[in-house]
C-alpha positions as CSV (number, residue, x, y, z in Angstrom):
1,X,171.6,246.4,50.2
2,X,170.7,249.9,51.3
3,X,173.2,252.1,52.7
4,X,173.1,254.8,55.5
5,X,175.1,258.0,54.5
6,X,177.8,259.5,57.1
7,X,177.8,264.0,56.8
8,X,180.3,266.1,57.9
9,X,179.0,269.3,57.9
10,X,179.0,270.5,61.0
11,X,181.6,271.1,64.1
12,X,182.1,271.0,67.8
13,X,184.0,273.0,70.5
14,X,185.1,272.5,73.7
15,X,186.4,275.9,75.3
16,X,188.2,275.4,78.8
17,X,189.6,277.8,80.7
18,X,192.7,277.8,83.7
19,X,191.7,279.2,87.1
20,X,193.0,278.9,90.4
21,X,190.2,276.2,91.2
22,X,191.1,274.3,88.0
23,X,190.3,273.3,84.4
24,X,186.3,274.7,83.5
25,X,184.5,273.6,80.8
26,X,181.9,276.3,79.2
27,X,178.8,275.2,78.5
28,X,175.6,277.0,76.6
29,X,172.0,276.4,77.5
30,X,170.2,276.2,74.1
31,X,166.9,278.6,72.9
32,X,166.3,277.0,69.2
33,X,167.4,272.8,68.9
34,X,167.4,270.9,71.5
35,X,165.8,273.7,73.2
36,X,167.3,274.0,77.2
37,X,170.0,271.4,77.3
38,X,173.2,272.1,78.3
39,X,175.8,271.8,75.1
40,X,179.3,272.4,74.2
41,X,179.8,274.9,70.8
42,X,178.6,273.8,67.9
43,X,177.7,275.2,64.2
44,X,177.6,274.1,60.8
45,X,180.3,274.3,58.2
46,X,179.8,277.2,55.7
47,X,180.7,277.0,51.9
48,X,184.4,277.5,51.7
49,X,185.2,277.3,55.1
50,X,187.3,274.8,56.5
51,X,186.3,272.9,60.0
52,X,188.7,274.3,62.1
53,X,187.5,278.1,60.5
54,X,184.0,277.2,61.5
55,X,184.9,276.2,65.3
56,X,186.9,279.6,65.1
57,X,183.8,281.7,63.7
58,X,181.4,279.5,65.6
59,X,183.0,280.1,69.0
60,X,183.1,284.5,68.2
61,X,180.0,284.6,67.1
62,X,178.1,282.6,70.0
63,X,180.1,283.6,73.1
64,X,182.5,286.8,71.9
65,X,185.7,285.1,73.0
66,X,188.6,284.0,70.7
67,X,190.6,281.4,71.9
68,X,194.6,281.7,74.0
69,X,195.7,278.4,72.5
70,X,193.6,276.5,69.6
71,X,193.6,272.5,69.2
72,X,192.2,269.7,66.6
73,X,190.5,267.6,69.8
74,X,191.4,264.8,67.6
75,X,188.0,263.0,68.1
76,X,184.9,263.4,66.4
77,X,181.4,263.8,68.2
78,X,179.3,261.4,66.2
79,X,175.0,260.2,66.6
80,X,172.6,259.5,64.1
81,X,169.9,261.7,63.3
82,X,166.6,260.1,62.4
83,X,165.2,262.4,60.4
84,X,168.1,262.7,58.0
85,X,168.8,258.9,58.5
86,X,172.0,259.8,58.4
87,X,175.0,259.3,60.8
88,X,176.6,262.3,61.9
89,X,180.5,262.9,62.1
90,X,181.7,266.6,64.0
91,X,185.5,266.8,64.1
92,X,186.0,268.0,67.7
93,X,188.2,271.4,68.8
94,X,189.5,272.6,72.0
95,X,190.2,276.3,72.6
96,X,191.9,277.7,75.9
97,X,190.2,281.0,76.4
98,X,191.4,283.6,79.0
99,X,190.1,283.2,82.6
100,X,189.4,287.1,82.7
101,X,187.9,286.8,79.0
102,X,183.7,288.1,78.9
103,X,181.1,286.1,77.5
104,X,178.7,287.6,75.3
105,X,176.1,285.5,74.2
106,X,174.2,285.7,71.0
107,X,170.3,284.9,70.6
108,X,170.7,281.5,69.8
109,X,171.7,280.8,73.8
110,X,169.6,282.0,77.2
111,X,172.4,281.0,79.6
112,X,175.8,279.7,79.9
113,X,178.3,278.5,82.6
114,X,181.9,277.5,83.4
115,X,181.7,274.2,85.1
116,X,184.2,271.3,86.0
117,X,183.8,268.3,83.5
118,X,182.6,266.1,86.1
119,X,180.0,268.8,85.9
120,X,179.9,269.3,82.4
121,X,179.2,265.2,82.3
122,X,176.4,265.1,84.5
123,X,175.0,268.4,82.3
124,X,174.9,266.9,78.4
125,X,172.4,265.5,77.0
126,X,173.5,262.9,75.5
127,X,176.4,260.0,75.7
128,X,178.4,261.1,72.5
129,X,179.3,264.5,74.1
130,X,180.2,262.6,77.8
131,X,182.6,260.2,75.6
132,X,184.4,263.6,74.3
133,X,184.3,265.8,77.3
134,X,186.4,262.8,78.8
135,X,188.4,262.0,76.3
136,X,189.4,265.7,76.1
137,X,189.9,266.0,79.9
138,X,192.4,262.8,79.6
139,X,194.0,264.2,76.4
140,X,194.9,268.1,77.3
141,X,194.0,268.4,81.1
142,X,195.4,264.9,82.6
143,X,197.7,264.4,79.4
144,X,200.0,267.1,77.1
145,X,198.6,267.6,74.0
146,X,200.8,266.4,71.0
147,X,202.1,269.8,69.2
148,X,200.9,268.5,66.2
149,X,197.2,268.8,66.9
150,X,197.9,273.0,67.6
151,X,196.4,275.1,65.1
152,X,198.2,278.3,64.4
153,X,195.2,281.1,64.7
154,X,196.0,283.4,61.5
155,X,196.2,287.4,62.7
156,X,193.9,289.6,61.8
């Protein structure tokens, strides 16, 4: 019986922010895969790196913000990719960033936006990433996070 293999290499990031009009969801529109949709932060895992490392490094190096408040989303985003055959498993993080905070995008993105999830839904691509954007809406912005899934950000 053949087998199909599950990877976890790579991570996903939701960053909200708090304004006076609500919870936002950032979203960045694509220039290399999946070239002009509409995605949440995502990156691979680099040797000796933990996940939650990567979602930090991922999130600095394709939008310029570090987060307020840091979270395990305690879901993962998971598809199969055909050409790998492989399915796919991203453990999911949330990160409140500033409301004032700047975005600076790096080559790898042509446009971004803050946008509510109902929004953000109606924006993805694909069903895996509707399935998390609500589950994370019910789970920090209609629910309290448990303390347990906070990530202490190390300083420096």
């Amino acid at each position: 019986m053949a087998e199909i293999s599950i990877r976890s290499f790579s991570i996903a990031l939701i960053a909200l922010r708090e304004t006076g009009q609500g919870v936002e969801v950032l979203l960045l529109r694509r220039n290399h895969t999946l070239v002009g949709e509409w995605c949440q932060i995502a990156g691979g895992i680099e040797e000796g790196e933990t996940a939650w490392e990567a979602a930090l490094r991922e999130l600095k190096e394709e939008t310029g913000l570090t987060p307020e408040r840091f979270y395990s989303g305690d879901v993962c985003e998971q598809f199969y990719e055909a050409d790998r055959d492989a399915i796919v498993m991203a453990p999911v993080f949330v990160a409140f960033i500033d409301p004032n905070a700047v975005v600076v995008l790096n080559e790898e993105h042509s446009d971004y936006g803050w946008v509510s999830f109902n929004e953000a839904r109606e924006m993805v691509p694909f069903a895996g990433q509707r399935r998390v954007l609500q589950q994370v809406e019910d789970e920090f912005i209609k629910g309290a996070p448990s303390a347990h899934l906070m990530i202490e950000i190390p300083s420096g």
